[in-house]
matplotlib code that plots the C-alpha trace (Angstrom):
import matplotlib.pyplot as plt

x = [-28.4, -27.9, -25.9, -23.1, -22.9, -22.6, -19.8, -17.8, -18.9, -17.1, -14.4, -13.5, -13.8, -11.5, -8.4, -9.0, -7.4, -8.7, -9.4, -10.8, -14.0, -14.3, -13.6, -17.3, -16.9, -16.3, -14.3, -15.7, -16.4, -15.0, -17.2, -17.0, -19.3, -19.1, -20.1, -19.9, -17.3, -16.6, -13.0, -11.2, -8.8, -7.2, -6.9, -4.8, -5.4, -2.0, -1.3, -1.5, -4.5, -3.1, -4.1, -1.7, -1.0, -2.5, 0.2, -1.9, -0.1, -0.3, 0.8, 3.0, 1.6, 0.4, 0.2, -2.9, -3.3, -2.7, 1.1, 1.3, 0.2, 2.5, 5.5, 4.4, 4.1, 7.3, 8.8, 9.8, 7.9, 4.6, 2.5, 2.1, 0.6, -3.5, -2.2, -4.3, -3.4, -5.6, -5.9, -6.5, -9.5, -8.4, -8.4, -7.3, -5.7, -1.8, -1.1, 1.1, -0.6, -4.0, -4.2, -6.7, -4.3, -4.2, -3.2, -3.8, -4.1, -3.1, -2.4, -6.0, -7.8, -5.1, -6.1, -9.9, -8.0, -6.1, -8.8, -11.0, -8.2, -7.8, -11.5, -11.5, -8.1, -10.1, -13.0, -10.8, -8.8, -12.0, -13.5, -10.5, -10.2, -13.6, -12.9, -9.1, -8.0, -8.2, -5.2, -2.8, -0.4, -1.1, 1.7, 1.4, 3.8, 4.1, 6.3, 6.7, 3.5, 2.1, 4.4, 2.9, -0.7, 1.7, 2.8, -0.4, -2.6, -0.2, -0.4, -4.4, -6.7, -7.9, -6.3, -2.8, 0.0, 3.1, 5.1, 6.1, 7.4, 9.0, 10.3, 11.2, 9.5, 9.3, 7.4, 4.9, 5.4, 2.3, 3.0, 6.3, 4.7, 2.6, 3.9, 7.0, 4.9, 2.6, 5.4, 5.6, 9.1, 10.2, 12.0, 13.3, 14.5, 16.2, 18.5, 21.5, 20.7, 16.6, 15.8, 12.3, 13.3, 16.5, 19.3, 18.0, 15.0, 16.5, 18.7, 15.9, 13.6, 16.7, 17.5, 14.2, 13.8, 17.1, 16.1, 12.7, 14.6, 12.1, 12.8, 14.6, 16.6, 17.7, 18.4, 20.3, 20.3, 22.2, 19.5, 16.8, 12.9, 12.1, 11.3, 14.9, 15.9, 17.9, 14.6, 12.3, 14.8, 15.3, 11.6, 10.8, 13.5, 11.2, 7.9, 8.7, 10.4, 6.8, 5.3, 7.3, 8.8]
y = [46.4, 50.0, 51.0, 52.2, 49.2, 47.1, 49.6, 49.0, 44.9, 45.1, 47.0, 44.6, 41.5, 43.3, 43.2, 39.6, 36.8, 35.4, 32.1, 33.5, 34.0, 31.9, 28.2, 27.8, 26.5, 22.7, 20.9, 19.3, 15.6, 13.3, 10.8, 8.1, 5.8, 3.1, 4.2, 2.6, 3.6, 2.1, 0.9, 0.2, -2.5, -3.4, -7.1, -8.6, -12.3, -14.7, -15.2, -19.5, -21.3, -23.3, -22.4, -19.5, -17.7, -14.8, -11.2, -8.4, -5.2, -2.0, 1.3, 4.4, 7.6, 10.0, 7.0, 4.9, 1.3, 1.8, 3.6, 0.3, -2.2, -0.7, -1.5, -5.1, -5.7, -5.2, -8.2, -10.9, -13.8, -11.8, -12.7, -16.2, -14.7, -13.3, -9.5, -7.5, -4.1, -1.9, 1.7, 2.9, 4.1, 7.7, 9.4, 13.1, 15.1, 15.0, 19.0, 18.8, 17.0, 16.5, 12.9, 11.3, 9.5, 7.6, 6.9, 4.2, 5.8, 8.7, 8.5, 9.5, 6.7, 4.7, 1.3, 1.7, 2.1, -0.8, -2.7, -0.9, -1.6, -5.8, -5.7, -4.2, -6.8, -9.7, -8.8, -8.0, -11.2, -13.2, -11.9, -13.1, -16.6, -17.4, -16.3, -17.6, -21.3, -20.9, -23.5, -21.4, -19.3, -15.7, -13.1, -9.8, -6.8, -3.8, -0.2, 2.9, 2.8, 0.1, -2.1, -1.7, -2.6, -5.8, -7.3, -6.8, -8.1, -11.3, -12.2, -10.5, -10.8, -14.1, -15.6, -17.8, -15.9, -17.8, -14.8, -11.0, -8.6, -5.8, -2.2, 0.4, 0.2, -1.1, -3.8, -2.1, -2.4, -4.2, -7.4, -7.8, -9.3, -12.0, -15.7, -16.4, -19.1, -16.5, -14.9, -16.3, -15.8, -12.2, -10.3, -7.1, -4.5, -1.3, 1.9, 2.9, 6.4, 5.9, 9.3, 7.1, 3.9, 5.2, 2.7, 2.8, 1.2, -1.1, -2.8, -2.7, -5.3, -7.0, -7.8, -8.6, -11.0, -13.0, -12.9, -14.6, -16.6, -15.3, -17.0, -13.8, -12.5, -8.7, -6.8, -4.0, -1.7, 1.9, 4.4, 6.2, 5.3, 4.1, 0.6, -0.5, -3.4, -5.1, -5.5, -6.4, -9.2, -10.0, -10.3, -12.7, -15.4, -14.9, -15.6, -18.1, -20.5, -19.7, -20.9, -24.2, -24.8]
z = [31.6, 30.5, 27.7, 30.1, 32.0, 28.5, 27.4, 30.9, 30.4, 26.6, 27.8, 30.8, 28.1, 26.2, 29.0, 29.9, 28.1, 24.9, 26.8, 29.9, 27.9, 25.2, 27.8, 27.6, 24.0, 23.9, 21.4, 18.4, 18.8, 15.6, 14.7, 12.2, 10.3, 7.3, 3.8, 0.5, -1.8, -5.5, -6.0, -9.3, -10.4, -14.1, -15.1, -17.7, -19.2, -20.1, -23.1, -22.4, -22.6, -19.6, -15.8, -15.1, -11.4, -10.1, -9.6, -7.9, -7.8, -5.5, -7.1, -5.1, -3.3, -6.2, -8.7, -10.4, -11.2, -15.1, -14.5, -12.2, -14.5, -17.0, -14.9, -14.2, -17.9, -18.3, -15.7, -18.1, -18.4, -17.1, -20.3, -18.3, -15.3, -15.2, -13.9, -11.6, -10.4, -7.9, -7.8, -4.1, -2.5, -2.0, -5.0, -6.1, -8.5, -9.4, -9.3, -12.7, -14.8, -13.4, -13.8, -11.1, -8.4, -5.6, -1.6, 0.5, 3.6, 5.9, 9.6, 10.2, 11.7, 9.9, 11.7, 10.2, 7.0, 7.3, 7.7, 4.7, 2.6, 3.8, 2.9, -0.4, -1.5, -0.4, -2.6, -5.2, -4.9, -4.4, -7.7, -9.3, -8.0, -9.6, -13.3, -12.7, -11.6, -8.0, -7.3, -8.9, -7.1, -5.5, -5.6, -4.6, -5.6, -4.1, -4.7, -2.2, -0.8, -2.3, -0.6, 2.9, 0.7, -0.3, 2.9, 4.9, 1.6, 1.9, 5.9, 6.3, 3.1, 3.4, 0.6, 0.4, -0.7, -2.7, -2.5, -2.4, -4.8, -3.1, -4.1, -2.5, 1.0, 4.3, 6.6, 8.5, 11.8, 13.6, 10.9, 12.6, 15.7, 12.8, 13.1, 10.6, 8.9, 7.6, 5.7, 1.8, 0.1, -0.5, -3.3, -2.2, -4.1, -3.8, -4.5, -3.1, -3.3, -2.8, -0.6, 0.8, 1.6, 3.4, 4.3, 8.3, 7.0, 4.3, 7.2, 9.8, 7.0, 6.4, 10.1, 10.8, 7.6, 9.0, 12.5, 11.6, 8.9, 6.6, 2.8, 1.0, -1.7, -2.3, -5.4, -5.2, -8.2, -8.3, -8.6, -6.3, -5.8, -8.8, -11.1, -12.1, -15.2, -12.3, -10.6, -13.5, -14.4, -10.5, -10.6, -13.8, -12.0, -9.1, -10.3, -12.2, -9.8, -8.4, -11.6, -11.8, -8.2]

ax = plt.figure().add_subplot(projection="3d")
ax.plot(x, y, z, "-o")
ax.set_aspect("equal")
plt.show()
C-alpha cells in the first residue's frame, strides 16, 4: 500500500464510528481461583474458673475486631463469657485516621464470599471449641454489617447457635427461605433515627420474625447507627438467660 492510499485508509477510519473499527476487540473474560489468605480474630478469657459460653462478634463496614471487642466488653455480665471478635477478610485503610479496617464483602462474586466467609467462622469457631468447653452455649453478635456475618454464621457455620445479638442491620435475604428451626432466639436492636437500618427494613425483619414465629425481643433506643446503653443492658438480660436458662 502506498503512502497515499494509507492517508485516504486513515482518513476514511477517521469518519466512521468509534465502534465500527474497534468490534474486533473482545471483552475481557473474569476468572476466579482460591488462594490462601490469613484472617485475624481477638479472644478474651472469663474471669470464672467454671465452663463459661462462647460470644463471637462481627464488627461494621470501616471497623476492626479491637473497636468491636471494646463494645462487647462493655455488655454487663460479659466477664463470664470466653469473647471472641473477628476482623474481616478484606482489609484497607480508614481515610481519616489510617487505621487498618475491615469489610465483609462487596457485591462482587458476593455468593463465593459468602461462602469464604462461612468457611473462615467455622474455623474460627472450631479453634475455639477445643481450648473452650465445647457444651457451652454459642452466641453470635453482630452490628451494621456485621450483622449479616451474624445471622448466616448462626443458620451456616457448622456449629449450634443458642442465640443472636442484633444491632443495627437486616436478615439477608437468601436465609429467609432456611427452616424456622434453624433460627436461635434473637435480640434486636435499633434507632429511631438510624439513617442505615431504615424503618422499611426494621418492619420487613420484624414481619418476617412473627410470620415464622421466630423467638424475639426488640430494643428500641432513640439515637442513629450506633452501640446504645439501652442495648448493652438489653443485651446482658439476654445472654444471661442464655447462661442459666
Amino acid at each position: 500500500m502506498s503512502p497515499k492510499q494509507r492517508g485516504l485508509l486513515s482518513a476514511s477510519r477517521a469518519l466512521l464510528p468509534y465502534n465500527s473499527y474497534v468490534a474486533h476487540i473482545h471483552d475481557p473474560v473474569s476468572h476466579t481461583l482460591s488462594a490462601k489468605t490469613l484472617g485475624r480474630y481477638l479472644t478474651l478469657s472469663p474471669d470464672i474458673d467454671e465452663p463459661a459460653p462462647l460470644l463471637v462478634g462481627f464488627h461494621g463496614y470501616g471497623e476492626n475486631a479491637d473497636h468491636h471487642l471494646e463494645h462487647l466488653r462493655k455488655i454487663p455480665g460479659v466477664e463470664r463469657w470466653h469473647l471472641a471478635s473477628v476482623q474481616a477478610l478484606h482489609r484497607f485503610y480508614e481515610r481519616r485516621s489510617g487505621k487498618v479496617v475491615g469489610s465483609w464483602m462487596t457485591s462482587q462474586d458476593r455468593h463465593q464470599a459468602i461462602q469464604d466467609n462461612l468457611a473462615y467462622v467455622h474455623e474460627i469457631v472450631t479453634n475455639l471449641r477445643a481450648s473452650t468447653h465445647p457444651d457451652t452455649p454459642l452466641v453470635y453478635a453482630g452490628f451494621s454489617q456485621g450483622v449479616a456475618m451474624a445471622y448466616r454464621a448462626a443458620l451456616g457455620s457448622g456449629h449450634p447457635c443458642a442465640g443472636l445479638l442484633i444491632l443495627a442491620g437486616d436478615i439477608p435475604p437468601e436465609l429467609q427461605d432456611e427452616p424456622v428451626t434453624h433460627f436461635p432466639p434473637v435480640l434486636l436492636g435499633y434507632g429511631r433515627n438510624d439513617p442505615w437500618y431504615t424503618t422499611n427494613k426494621q418492619e420487613a425483619d420484624l414481619r418476617f420474625l412473627r410470620s415464622q414465629e421466630i423467638a424475639f425481643e426488640t430494643i428500641v433506643f432513640d439515637g442513629a447507627h450506633q452501640w446504645h446503653d439501652s442495648f448493652y443492658k438489653a443485651a446482658g438480660r439476654f445472654l444471661e438467660r442464655i447462661r442459666q436458662p
